[in-house]
C-alpha positions as CSV (number, residue, x, y, z in Angstrom):
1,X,0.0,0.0,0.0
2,X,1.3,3.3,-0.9
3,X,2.0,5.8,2.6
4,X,0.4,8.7,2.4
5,X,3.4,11.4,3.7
6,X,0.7,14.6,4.0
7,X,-0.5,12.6,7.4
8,X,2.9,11.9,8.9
9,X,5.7,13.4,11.0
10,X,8.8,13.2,8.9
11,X,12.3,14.1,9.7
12,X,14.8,14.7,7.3
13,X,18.7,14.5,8.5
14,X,20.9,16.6,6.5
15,X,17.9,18.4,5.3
16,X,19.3,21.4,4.9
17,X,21.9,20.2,2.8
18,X,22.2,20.2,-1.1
19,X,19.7,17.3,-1.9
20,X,18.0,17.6,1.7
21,X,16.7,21.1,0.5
22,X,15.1,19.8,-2.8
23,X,13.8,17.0,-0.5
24,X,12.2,18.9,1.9
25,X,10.3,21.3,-1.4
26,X,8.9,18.2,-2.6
27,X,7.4,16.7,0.6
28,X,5.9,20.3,1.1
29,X,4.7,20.1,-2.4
30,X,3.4,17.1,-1.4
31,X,1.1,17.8,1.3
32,X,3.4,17.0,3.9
33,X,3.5,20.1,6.6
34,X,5.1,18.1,9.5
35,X,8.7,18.4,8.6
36,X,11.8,18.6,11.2
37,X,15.2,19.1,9.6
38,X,17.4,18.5,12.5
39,X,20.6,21.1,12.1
40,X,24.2,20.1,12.7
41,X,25.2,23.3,14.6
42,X,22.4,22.5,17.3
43,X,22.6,18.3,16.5
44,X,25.7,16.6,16.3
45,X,24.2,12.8,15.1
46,X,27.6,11.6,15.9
47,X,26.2,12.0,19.5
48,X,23.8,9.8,20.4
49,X,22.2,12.3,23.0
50,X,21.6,14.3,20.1
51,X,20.2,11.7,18.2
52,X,17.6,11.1,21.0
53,X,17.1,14.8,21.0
54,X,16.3,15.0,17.7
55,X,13.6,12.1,17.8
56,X,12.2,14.1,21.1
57,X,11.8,17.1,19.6
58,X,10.6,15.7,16.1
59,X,8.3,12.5,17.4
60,X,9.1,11.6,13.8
61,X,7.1,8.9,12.2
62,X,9.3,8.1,9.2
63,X,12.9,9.3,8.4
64,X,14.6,10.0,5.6
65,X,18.3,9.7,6.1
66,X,20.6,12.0,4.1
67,X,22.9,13.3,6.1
68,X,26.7,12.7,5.0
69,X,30.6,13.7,5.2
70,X,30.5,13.9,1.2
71,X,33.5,14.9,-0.8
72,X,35.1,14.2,-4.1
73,X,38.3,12.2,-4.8
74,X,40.7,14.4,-3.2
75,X,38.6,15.1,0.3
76,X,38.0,11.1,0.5
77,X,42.1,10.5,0.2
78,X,42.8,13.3,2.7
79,X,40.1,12.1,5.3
80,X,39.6,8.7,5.0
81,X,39.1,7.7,8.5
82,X,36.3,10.5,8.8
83,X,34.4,9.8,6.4
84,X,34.1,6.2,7.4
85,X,33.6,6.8,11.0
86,X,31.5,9.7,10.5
87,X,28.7,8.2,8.1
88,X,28.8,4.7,9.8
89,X,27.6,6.1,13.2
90,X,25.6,8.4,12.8
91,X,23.5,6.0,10.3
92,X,23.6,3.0,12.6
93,X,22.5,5.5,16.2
94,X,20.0,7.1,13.6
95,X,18.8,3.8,12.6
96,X,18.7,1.4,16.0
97,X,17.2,4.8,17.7
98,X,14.4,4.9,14.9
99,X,14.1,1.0,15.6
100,X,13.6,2.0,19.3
101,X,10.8,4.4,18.8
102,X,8.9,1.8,16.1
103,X,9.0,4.6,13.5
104,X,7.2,3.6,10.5
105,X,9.7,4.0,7.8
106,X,13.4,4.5,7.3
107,X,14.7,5.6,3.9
108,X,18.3,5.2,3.9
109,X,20.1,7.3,1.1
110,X,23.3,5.0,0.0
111,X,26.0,6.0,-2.8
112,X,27.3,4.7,-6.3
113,X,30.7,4.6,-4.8
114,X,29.2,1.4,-2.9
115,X,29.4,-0.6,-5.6
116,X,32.7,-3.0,-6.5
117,X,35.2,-1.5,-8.5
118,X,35.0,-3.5,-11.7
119,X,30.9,-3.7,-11.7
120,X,29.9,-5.0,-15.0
121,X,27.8,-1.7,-17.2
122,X,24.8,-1.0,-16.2
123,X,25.7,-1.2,-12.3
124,X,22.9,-3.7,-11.5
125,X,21.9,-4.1,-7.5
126,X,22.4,-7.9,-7.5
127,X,26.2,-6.6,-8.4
128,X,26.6,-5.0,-5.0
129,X,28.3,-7.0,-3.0
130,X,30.5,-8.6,-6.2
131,X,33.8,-6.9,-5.5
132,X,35.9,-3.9,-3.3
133,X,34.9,-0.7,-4.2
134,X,37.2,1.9,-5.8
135,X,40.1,2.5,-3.4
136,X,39.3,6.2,-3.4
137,X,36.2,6.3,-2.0
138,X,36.1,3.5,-0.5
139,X,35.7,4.2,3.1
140,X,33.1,6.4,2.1
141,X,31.5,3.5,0.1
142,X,31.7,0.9,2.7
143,X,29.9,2.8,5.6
144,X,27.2,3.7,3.2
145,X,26.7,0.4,2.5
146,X,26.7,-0.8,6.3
147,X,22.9,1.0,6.0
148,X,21.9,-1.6,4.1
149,X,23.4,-4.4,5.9
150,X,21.5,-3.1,8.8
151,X,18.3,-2.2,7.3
152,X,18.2,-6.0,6.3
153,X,19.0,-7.2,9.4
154,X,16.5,-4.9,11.1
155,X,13.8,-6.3,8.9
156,X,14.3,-9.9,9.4
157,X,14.6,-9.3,13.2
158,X,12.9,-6.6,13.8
159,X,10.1,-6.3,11.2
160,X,11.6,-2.9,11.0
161,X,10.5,-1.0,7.6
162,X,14.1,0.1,6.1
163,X,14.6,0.9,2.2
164,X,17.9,1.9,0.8
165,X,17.8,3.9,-2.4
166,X,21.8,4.1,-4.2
167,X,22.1,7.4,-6.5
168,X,24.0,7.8,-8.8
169,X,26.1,11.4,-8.7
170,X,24.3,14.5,-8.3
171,X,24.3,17.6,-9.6
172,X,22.3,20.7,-9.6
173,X,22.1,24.7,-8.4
174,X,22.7,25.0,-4.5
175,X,25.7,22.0,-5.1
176,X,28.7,22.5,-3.2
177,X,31.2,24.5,-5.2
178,X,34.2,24.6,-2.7
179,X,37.4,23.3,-4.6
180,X,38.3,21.2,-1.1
181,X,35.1,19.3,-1.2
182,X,32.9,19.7,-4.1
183,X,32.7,16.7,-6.8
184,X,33.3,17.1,-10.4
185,X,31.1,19.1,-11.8
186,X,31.0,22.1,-9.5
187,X,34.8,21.8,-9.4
188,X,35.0,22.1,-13.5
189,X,32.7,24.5,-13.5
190,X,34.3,26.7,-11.2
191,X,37.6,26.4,-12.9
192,X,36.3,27.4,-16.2
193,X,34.3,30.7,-14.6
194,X,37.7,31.4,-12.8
195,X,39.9,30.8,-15.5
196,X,37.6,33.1,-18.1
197,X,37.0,35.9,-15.8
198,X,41.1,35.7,-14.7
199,X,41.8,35.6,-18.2
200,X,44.0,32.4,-18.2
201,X,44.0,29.8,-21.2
202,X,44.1,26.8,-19.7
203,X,42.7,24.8,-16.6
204,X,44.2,21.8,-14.7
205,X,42.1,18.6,-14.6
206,X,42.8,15.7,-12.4
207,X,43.6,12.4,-14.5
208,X,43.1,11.4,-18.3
209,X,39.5,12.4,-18.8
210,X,38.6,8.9,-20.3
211,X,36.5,7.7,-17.0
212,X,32.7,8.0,-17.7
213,X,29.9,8.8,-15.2
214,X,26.4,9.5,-15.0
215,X,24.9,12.1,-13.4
216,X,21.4,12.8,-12.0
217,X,19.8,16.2,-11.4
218,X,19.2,16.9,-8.3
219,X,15.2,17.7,-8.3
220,X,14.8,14.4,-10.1
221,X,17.0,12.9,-7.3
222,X,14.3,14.3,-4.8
223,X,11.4,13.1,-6.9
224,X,12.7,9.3,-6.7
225,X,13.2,9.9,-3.0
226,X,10.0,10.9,-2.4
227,X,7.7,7.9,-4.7
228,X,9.8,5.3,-3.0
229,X,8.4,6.7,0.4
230,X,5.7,6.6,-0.8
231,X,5.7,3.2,-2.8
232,X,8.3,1.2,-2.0
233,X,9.1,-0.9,1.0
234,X,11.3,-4.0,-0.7
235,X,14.1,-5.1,1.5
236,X,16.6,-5.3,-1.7
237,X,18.3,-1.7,-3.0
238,X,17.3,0.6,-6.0
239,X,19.4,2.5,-8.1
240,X,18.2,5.9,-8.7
241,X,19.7,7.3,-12.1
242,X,19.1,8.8,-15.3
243,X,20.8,6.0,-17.8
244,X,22.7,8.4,-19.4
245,X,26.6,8.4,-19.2
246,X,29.2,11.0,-20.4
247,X,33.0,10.9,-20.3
248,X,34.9,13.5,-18.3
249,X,36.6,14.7,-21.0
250,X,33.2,15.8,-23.3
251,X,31.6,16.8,-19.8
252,X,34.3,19.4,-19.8
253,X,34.2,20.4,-22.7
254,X,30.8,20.9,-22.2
255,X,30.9,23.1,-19.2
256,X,33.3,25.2,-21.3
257,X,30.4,25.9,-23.9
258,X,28.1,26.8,-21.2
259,X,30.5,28.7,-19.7
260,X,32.0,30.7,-22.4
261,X,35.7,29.3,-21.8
262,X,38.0,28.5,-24.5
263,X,41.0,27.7,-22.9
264,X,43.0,24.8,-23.5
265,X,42.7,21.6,-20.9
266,X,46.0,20.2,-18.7
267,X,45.2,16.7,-18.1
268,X,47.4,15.7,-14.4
269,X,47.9,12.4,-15.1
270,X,49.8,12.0,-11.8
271,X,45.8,12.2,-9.9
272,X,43.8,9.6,-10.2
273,X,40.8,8.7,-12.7
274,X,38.9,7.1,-10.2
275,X,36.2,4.4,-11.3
276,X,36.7,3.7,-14.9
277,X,32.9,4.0,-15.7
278,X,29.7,4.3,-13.9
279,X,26.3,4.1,-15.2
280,X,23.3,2.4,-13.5
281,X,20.5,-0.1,-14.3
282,X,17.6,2.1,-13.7
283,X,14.6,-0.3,-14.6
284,X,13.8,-1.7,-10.6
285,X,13.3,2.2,-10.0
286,X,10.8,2.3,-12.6
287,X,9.1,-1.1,-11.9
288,X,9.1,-0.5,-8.3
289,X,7.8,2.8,-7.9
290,X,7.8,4.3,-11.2
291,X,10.5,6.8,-11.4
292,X,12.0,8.2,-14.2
293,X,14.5,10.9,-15.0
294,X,13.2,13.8,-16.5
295,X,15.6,16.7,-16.2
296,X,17.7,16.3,-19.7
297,X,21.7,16.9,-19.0
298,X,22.3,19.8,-21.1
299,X,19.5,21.7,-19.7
300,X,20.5,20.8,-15.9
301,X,23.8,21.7,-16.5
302,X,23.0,25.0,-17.9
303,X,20.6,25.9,-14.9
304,X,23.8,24.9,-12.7
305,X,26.0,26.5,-14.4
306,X,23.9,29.9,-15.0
307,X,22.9,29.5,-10.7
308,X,26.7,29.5,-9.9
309,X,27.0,32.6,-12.3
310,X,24.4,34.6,-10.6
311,X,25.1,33.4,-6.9
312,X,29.0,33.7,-7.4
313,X,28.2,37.7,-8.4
314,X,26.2,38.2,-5.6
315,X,28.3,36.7,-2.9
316,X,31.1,38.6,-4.9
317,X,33.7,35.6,-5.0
């Protein structure tokens, strides 16, 4: 039966984050006028006092859990042991807490960088546990993943109502552009802006630019989080993705259309690629609870790119 959000108390971790803020829009725009978004400057979640503050302030009835030390390649090899340590307890105190109170539904938000390094294309769920993922990110990966492990578990003991949803990587206006932790394409966006408006002719690009990756739009990534709320309540993972893959190289070339940059590109061959490809079966999504991508890649990008333009001249950086 589908679970009707407008009637429910829902809290969000890491809601006021980059896809947390889309999430939070949508359940509005769904009906749903109960939402707490607990904040990280008044609840630490690697505290389990504040974790049981949280759930006695929100009395929350279902959560969605988003909250995450995220980073690209270079902020998962300078703080590995972080982002392991952070994202696997604050998920498992979120989780056994949640378990404690009987809440209705968990909705665990997992990562691509969970799957095995050399996943057979499309990335299918049954490949999940087929390999080590991608030394880079693997920490990262790995206490992701443990969400799953423990939704499962929770379910056959428990009769505890986890899902785990795995996007692929996001993008959007409101993404993080600082060059310490933002992914790829804030990064090469900002790099081409600062390049044009320094008036340099080239930018510096980490690897070979022959990886591929697919990339989702953030309001459709909210979209899918919201329906499988709403429909799903499997115990096995779904990919959430768009199907559509791009190499690093075109992608950059394409943000230096958008962009207006026509500078030459210095490939660093000394960093590495990272996963060789990544794009995702999307067709359990779309059996299970009938999402779709709809946001075309040209057109996202463009919104992102023209967002960064316009907040990057208010902020005056």
């Amino acid at each position: 039966m589908n679970m009707n959000l407008k009637d429910k108390r829902v809290m969000v971790t890491g809601g006021a984050g980059f896809v947390g803020r889309y999430l939070v829009e949508k359940l509005q725009e769904s009906g749903c006028s109960q939402v707490f978004v607990p904040r990280s400057a008044e609840y630490d979640l690697r505290q389990i006092e504040a974790v049981r503050r949280a759930f006695d302030d929100s009395q929350a009835e279902v959560i969605f859990h988003l909250a995450a030390v995220v980073g690209g390649i270079g902020a998962n090899r300078a703080r590995p042991g972080a982002f392991f340590y952070d994202n696997l307890i604050v998920g498992t105190q979120l989780m056994e807490e949640g378990r404690l109170r009987s809440v209705e539904k968990f909705i665990s938000i997992g990562t691509v960088c969970a799957y095995p390094k050399f996943t057979p294309v499309p990335f299918q769920e049954e490949s999940l546990w087929n390999g080590y993922p991608e030394e880079t990110n693997a920490p990262y990966g790995l206490a992701k993943k443990m969400l799953l492990v423990q939704g499962q578990a929770y379910r056959a003991q428990y009769k505890f109502n986890a899902i785990y949803l795995l996007p692929t990587n996001l993008y959007g206006p409101g993404d993080k552009f600082d060059p310490e932790m933002s992914h790829v394409i804030p990064a090469i966006i900002r790099k081409c802006v600062e390049a044009k408006e320094s008036g340099e002719d080239e930018i510096v690009v980490w690897g070979d630019g022959s990886p591929t990756r697919e990339f989702l739009y953030v309001d459709d990534a909210a979209r899918g989080i919201v329906l499988a709320a709403q429909r799903y309540d499997g115990a096995e993972p779904v990919n959430l993705g768009s199907g559509f893959e791009i190499s690093i190289k075109d992608l950059i070339h394409l943000v230096m259309e958008l962009v207006g940059f026509d500078g030459r590109i210095v490939w660093d061959s000394s960093k590495p690629n990272g996963q060789l490809r990544r794009r995702l079966d999307t067709s359990k999504a779309k059996r299970e609870f009938g999402f779709e991508a709809q946001v075309d890649f040209r057109e996202g990008l463009g919104k992102t790119v023209s967002w960064y333009l316009s907040t990057q001249r208010k902020s005056g950086k």
